[in-house]
C-alpha positions as CSV (number, residue, x, y, z in Angstrom):
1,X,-3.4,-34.2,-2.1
2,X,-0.1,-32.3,-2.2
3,X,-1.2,-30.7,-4.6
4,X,-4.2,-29.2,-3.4
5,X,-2.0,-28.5,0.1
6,X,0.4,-26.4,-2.1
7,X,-2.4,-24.4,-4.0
8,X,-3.9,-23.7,-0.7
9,X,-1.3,-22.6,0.9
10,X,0.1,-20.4,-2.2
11,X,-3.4,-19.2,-2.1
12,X,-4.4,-18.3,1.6
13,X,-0.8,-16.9,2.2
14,X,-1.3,-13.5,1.7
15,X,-4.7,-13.3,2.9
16,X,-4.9,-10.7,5.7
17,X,-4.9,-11.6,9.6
18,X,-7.5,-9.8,10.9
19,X,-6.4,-10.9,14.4
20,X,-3.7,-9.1,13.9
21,X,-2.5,-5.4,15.9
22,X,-1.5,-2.3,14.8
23,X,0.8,-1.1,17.5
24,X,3.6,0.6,16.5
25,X,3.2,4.2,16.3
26,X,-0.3,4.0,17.9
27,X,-0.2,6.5,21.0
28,X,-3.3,6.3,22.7
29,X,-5.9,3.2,22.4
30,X,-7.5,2.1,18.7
31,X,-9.6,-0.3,17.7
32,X,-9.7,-2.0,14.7
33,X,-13.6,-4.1,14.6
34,X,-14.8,-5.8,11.4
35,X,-18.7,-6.5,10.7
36,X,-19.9,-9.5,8.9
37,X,-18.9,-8.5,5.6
38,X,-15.2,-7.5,6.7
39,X,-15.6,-3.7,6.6
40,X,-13.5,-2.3,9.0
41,X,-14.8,0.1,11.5
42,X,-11.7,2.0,13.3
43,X,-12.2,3.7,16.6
44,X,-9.2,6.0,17.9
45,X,-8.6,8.5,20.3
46,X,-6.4,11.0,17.9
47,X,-6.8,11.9,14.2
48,X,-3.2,10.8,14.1
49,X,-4.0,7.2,15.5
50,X,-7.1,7.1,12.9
51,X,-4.9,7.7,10.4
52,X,-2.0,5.9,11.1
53,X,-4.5,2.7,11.3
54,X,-6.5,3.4,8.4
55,X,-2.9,3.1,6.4
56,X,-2.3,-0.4,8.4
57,X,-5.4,-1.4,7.6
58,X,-5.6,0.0,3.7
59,X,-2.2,-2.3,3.3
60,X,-3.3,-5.2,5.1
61,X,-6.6,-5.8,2.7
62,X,-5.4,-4.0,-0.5
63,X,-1.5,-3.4,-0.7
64,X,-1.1,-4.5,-3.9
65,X,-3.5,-2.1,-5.6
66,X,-2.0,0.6,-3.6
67,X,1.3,-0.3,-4.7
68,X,0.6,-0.8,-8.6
69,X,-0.6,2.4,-8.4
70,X,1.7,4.1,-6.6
71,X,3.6,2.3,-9.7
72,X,1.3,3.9,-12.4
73,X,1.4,7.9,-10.7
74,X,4.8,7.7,-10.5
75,X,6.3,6.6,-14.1
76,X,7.6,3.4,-12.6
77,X,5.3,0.6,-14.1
78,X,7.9,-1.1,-15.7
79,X,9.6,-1.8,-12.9
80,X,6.5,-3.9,-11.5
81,X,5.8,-5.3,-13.8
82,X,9.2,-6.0,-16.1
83,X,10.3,-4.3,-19.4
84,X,7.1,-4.9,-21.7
85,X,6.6,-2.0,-24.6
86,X,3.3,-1.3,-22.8
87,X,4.5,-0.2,-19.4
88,X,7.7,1.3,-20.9
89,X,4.8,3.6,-23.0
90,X,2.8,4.1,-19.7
91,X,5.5,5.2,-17.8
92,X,6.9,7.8,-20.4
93,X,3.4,9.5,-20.8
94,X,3.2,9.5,-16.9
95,X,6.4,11.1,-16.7
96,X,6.2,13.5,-19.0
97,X,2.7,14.3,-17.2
98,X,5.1,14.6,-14.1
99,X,2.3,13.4,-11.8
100,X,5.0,12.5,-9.4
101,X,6.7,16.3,-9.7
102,X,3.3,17.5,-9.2
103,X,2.6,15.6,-5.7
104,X,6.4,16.4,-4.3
105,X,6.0,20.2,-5.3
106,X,2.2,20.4,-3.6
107,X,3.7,18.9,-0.2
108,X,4.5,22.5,0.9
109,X,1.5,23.8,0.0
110,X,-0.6,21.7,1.9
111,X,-1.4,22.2,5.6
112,X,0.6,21.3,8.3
113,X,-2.7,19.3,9.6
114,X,-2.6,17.7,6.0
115,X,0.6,16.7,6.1
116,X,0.8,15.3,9.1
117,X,-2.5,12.8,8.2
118,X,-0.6,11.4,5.5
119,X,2.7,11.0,7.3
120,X,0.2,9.1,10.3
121,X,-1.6,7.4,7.0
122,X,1.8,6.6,5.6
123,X,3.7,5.2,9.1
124,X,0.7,2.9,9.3
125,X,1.4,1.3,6.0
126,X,4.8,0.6,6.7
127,X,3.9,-1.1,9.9
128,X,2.2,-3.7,8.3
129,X,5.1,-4.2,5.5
130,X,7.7,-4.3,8.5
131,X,9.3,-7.6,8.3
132,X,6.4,-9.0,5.5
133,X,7.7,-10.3,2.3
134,X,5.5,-10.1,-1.1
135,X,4.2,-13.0,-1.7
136,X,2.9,-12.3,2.3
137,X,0.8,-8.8,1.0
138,X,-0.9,-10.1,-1.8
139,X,-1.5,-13.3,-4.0
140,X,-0.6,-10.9,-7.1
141,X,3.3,-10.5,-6.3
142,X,3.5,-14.8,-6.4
143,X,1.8,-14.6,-9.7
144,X,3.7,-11.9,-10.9
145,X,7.0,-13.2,-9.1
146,X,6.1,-16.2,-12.2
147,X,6.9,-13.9,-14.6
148,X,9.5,-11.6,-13.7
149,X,11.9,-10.5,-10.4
150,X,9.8,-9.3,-7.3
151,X,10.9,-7.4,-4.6
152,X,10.2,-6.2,-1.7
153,X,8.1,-3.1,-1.7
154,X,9.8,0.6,-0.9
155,X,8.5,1.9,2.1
156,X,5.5,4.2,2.3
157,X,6.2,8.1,2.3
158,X,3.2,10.4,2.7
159,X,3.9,12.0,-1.0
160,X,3.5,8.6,-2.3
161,X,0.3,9.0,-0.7
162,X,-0.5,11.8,-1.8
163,X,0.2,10.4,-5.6
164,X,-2.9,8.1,-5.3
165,X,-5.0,10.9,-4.6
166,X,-4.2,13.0,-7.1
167,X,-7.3,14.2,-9.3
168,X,-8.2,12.1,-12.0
């Protein structure tokens, strides 16, 4: 029986509370309904709002992807994940891409309208990391956290964003 208490509370730790409110940073009223399967729907009265609560929500049902990726674009694996030969050899073809160079130096050539989605998209992200460890965002960082040193994720910058969108 303790057990089965641990494993389920290891396990249901970091799954989202959809109950929960994305107020900081929101300036006018949104609203944040799921259907039956869990899709959200988000209703807002500004494209900044929108934004800034589609970021809350992207890190409240997948930060973990959205960080080991932001892990990948950037050269950085290794640091995730630990030293291994493989990410070490991921991050140096990454680099030498210069994904992340590429996503800083395009900032100024986007639009101002652009820019200011993914700073709303990015604000809304770190929201939901404020004051969350880890193993609270995803069941991945306790199974990692088994393997090697986890810490707490960096905040959220709109070029970070910007990195997972980058063409494939």
């Amino acid at each position: 029986v303790l057990g089965a208490t641990v494993v389920t509370i290891v396990l249901r730790r970091p799954l989202p509370d959809h109950s929960d409110t994305a107020e900081t940073g929101v300036g006018s009223e949104v609203r944040i309904e799921r259907d039956a399967q869990g899709v959200p729907h988000i209703y807002a009265d500004t494209d900044a709002d929108l934004f800034f609560a589609q970021g809350y929500v992207h890190a409240q049902d997948r930060f973990f992807e959205m960080d080991y990726r932001r892990h990948v674009t950037s050269g950085r694996l290794a640091e995730l994940v630990g030293g291994a030969e493989e990410a070490i050899a991921a991050d140096t073809v990454i680099r030498t891409l210069g994904w992340r160079h590429v996503a800083e130096q395009e900032w100024d050539m986007i639009s101002r309208e652009s820019q200011s989605y993914l700073t709303s998209y990015a604000a809304g992200v770190n929201s939901y990391l404020e004051g969350r460890e880890p193993s609270q965002l995803a069941f991945e960082y306790t199974v990692l956290g088994l393997q090697v040193s986890v810490t707490d994720p960096e905040p959220w910058t709109p070029t970070r964003v910007r990195l997972l969108h980058l063409p494939d």
